[in-house]
C-alpha positions in Angstrom: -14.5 35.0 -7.9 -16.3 34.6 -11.3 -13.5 31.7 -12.2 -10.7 33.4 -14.2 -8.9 35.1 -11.5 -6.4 34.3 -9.3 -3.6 34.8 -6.7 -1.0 36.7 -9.3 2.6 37.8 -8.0 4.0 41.3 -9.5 7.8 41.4 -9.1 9.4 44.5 -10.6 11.9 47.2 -8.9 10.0 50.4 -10.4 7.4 51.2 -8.4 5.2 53.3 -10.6 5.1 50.3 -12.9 5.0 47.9 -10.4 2.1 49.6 -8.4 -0.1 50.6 -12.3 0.1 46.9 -13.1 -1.2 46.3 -9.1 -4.3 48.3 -10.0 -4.9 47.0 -13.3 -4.9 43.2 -12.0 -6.8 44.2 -8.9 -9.4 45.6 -10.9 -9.7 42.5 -13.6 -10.9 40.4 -10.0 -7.1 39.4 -9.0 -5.5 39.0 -5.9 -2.3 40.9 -6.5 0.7 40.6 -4.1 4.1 42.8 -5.0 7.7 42.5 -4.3 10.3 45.1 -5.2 13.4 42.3 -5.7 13.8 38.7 -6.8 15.2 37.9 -3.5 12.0 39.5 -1.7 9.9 37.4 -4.4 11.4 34.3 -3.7 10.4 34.6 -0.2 7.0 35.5 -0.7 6.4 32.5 -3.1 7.9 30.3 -0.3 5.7 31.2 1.9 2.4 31.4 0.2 0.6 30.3 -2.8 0.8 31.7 -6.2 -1.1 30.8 -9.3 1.1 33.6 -11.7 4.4 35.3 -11.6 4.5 38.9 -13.7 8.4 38.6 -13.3 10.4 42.1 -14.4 13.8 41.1 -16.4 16.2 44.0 -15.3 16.4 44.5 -11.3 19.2 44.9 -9.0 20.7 41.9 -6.8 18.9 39.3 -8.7 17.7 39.6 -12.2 14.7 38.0 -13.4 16.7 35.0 -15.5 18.3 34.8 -12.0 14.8 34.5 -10.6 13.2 32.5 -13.1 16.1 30.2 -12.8 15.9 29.5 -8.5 12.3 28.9 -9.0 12.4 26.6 -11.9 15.1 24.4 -9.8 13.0 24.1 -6.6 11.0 20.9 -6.6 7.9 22.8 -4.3 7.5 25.9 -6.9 8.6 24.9 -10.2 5.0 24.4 -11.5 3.7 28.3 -10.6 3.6 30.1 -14.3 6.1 32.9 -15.1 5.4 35.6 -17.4 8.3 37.8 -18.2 7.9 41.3 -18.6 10.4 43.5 -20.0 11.0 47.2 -21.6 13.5 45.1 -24.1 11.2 43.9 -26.9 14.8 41.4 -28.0 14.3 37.9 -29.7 17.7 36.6 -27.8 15.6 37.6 -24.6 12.8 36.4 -25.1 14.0 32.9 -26.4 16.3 33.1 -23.2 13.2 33.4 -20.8 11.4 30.5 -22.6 14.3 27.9 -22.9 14.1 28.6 -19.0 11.3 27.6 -18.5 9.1 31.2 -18.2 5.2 30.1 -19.8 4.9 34.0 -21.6 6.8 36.5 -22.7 5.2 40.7 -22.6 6.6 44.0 -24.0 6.6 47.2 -22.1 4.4 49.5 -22.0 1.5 46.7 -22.1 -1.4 46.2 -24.3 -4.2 46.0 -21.7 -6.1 43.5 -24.0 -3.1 41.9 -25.2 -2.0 41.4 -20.8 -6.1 40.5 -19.6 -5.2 37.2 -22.8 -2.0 36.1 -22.0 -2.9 36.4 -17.8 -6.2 34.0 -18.4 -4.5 32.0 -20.8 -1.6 31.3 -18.3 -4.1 30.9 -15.1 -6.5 28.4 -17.5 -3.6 26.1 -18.0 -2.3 26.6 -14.3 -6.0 25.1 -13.4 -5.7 22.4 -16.1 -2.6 21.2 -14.2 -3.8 21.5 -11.1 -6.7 19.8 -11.5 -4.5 16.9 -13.2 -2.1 17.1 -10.3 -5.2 16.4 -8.4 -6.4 13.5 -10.4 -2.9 11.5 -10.6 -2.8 11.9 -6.7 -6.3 10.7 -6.6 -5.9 7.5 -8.9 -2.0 6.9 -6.7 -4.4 6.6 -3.9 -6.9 4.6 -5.6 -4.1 2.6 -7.3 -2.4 2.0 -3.5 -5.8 0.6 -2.4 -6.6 -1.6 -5.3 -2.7 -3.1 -4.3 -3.0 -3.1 -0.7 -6.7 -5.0 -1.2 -4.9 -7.9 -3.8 -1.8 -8.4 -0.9 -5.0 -8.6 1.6 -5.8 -11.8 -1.2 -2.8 -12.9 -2.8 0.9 -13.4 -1.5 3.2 -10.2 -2.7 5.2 -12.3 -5.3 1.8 -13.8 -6.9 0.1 -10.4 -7.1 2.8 -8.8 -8.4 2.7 -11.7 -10.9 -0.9 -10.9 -11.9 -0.3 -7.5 -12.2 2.7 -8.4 -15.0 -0.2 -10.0 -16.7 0.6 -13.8 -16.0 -3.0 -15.2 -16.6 -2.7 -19.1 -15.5 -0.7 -19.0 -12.6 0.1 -22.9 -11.1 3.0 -24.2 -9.8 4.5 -27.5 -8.1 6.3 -27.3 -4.9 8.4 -30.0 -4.0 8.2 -29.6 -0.1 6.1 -27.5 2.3 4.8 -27.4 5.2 0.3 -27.3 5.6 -1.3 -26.9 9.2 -5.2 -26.5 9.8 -6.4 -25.5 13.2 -10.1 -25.6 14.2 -11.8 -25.0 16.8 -13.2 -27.8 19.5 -16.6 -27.6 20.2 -17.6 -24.7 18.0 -20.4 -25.2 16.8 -22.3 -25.8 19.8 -20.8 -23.2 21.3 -21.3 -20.6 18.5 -25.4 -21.4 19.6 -25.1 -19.1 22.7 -23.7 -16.4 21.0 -25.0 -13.5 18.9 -24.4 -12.9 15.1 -22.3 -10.1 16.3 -20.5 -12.0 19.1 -19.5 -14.4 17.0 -17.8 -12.7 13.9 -16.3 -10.5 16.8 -14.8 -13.5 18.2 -13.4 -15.2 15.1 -12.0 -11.7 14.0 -10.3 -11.6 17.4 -8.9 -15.5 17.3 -7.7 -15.4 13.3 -6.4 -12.1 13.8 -4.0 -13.2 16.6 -3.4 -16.0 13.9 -2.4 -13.9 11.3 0.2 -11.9 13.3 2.2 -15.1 14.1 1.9 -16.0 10.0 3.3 -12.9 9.3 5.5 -13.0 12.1 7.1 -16.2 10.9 6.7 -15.4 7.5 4.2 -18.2 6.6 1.3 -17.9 4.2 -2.3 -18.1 5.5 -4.4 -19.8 2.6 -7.8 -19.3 3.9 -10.5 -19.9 6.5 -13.2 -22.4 6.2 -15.8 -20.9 8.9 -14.2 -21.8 12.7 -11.0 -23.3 10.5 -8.0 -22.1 9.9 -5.4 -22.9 6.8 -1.7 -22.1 6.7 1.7 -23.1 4.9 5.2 -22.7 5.0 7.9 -23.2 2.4 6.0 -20.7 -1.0 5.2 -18.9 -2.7 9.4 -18.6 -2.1 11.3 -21.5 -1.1 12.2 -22.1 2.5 14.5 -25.1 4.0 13.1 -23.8 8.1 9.0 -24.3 6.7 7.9 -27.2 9.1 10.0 -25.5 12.1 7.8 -21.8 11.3 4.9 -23.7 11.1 5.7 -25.9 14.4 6.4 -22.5 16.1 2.9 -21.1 14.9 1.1 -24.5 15.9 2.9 -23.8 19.8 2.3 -20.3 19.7 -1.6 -21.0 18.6 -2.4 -23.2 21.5 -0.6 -20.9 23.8 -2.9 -17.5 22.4 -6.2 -20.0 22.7 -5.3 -21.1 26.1 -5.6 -17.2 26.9 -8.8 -16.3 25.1 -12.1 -16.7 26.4 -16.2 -15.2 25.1 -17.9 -13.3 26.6 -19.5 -15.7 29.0 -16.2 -16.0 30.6 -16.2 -20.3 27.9 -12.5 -20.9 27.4 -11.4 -22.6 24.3 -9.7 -25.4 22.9 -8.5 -25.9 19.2 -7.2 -28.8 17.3 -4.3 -29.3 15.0 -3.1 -31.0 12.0 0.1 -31.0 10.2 1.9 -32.6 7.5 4.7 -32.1 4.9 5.3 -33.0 1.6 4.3 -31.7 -2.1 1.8 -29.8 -3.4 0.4 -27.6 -6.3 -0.7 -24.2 -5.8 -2.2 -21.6 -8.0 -5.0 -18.7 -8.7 -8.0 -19.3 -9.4 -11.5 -17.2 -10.2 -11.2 -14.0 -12.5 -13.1 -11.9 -10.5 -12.6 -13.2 -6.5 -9.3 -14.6 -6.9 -8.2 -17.1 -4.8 -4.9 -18.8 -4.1 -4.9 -22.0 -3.2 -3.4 -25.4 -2.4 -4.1 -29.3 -3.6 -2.8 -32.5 -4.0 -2.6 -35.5 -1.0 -0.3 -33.3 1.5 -2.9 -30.8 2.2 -5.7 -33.8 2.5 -3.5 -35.4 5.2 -2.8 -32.2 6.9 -6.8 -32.1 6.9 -6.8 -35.2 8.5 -4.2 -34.9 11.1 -6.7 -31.8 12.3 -9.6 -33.7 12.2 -8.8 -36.7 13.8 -6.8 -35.3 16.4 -7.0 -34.6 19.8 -8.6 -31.6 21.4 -6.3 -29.1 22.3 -2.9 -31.1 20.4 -0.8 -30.8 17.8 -0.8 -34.0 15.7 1.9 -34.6 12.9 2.8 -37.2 10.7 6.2 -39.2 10.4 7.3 -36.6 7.4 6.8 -33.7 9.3 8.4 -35.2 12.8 11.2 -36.6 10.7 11.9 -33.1 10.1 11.7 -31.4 13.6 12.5 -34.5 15.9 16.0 -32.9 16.9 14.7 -29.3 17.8 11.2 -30.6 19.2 9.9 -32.9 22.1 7.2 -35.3 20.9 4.4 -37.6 22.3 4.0 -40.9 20.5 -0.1 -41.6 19.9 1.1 -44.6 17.5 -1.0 -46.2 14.6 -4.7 -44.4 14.0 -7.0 -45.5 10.9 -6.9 -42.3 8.7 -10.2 -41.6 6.1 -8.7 -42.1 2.8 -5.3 -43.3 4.0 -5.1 -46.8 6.3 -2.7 -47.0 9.2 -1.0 -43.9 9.6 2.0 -43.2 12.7 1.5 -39.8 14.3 2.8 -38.0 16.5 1.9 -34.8 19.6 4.0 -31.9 19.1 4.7 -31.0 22.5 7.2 -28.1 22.5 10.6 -27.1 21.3 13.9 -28.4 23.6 15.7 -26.3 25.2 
């Protein structure tokens, strides 16, 4: 192939012209194919690729309008190119074809010169879109990536903000929900293990965490090396955000409690929650991150950190909210960094 052939379809009921204009294509480089009806063509462009159509007008069962008008309605062969060919040289005709949708219009008997133009000029455009076809499916994929990489960042709603161009994105949430789990112990633990072990470890714990976010359709905010940060009640409202959230904190200690390394260690984690208000918004312009502030998420900090190995440790806010659908522990007054004498509570499990 030198690059201006290609696989052309000759439809016409004569078979002396139908088998002449065979030859002459065959011997300009083309792959010629011919059916003797419109019905037969159809078929054949069914089940096989085409880049051209030389489509007689007058032929028994199914004219070529008839032709020309099947093809044009069928979603999987509209874009092959159709040149008419006709012994009627007829301005009502020819404007007939076009309006159809046909790309050329030629005269019997054919100008060899005047058919080797119009057949390159047809299969040059069919290439051009083609090779466009090509490049919108290749940027959809691209595009789908780029999207599916920014949900992987951002919740759906604040992406999809972003991408309507929203360029300071903040917003105040009355109530919500913040837990942070952490490892006990991992630190001294991560000494015995390998580079390798290690990420393959984390991957393996925060993945099983992210399945119950998505699960309970909570919002995991990040991971600060061994620790783990997650809300409930935004980016969309929710009155159920501390119970999703107490679910997660049962269901975490409950996936730990099964885990283990590779030396056969078992593992314990720590947890912290509070509710109340927060702010929340992107920030960078080229790593975007969505995050939380204000004092909620400091005293869910602090709830993890100064809790006790393998609980769940609350404040009165949140355990105001679940007391009547969870069992509690009472560990009364502890001294909290940055906040006095604070009552918390051990989320033990959910009554029956």
């Amino acid at each position: 192939m030198k690059g201006d052939e290609g696989s052309v379809l000759v439809v016409d009921d004569n078979e002396v012209n139908r088998d002449l204009l065979a030859r002459r294509l065959q011997r300009q480089g083309h792959l010629v194919t011919v059916a003797e009806d419109g019905v037969q063509a159809l078929e054949l462009m069914r089940s096989q690729p085409f880049d051209l159509v030389l489509l007689d007008i007058m032929m028994p069962q199914m004219n070529g309008y008839q032709v020309l008008e099947n093809l044009k309605a069928d979603e999987n062969l509209r874009h092959i190119p159709v040149i008419m060919i006709s012994a009627v040289d007829d301005i009502d005709s020819i404007v007939r074809c076009i309006e159809l949708g046909a790309e050329d219009y030629l005269s019997k008997p054919f100008n060899p010169v005047l058919l080797k133009a119009r057949i390159s000029a047809c299969l040059e455009k069919k290439r051009l879109r083609d090779q466009e076809q090509t490049y919108l499916r290749e940027l959809a994929l691209e595009k789908e990536k780029s999207e599916r990489l920014l949900l992987n960042i951002l919740p759906g709603p604040i992406a999809q903000r972003l991408k309507q161009g929203e360029i300071t994105i903040a917003d105040s949430f009355a109530e919500v929900t913040v837990m942070f789990a952490d490892l006990v112990g991992f630190t001294k633990l991560s000494a015995h293990l390998s580079p390798a072990e290690l990420v393959e470890l984390l991957n393996e714990i925060f993945s099983a965490f992210d399945e119950l976010a998505e699960r309970y359709g909570l919002e995991k905010i990040k991971t600060i090396g061994d620790a783990y940060m997650v809300v409930g009640g935004l980016p969309k409202e929710t009155n159920d955000h501390a119970e999703k959230i107490a679910q997660m904190a049962i269901d975490i200690e409950a996936a730990i409690a099964k885990m283990r390394t590779k030396g056969g260690q078992p593992l314990s984690i720590r947890i912290g929650i509070h509710t109340g208000p927060v702010e929340a918004g992107v920030i960078g312009t080229k790593k975007f991150t969505y995050d939380l502030w204000g004092d909620t998420v400091n005293t869910a900090s602090r709830m993890e950190s100064q809790g006790v190995p393998g609980g769940i440790q609350v404040t009165v806010a949140t355990y105001e909210r679940l007391r009547d659908k969870y069992v509690f522990e009472e560990r009364g007054v502890i001294s909290v960094k940055g906040k006095g004498d604070m009552m918390t509570y051990l989320l033990v499990s959910r009554k029956s």
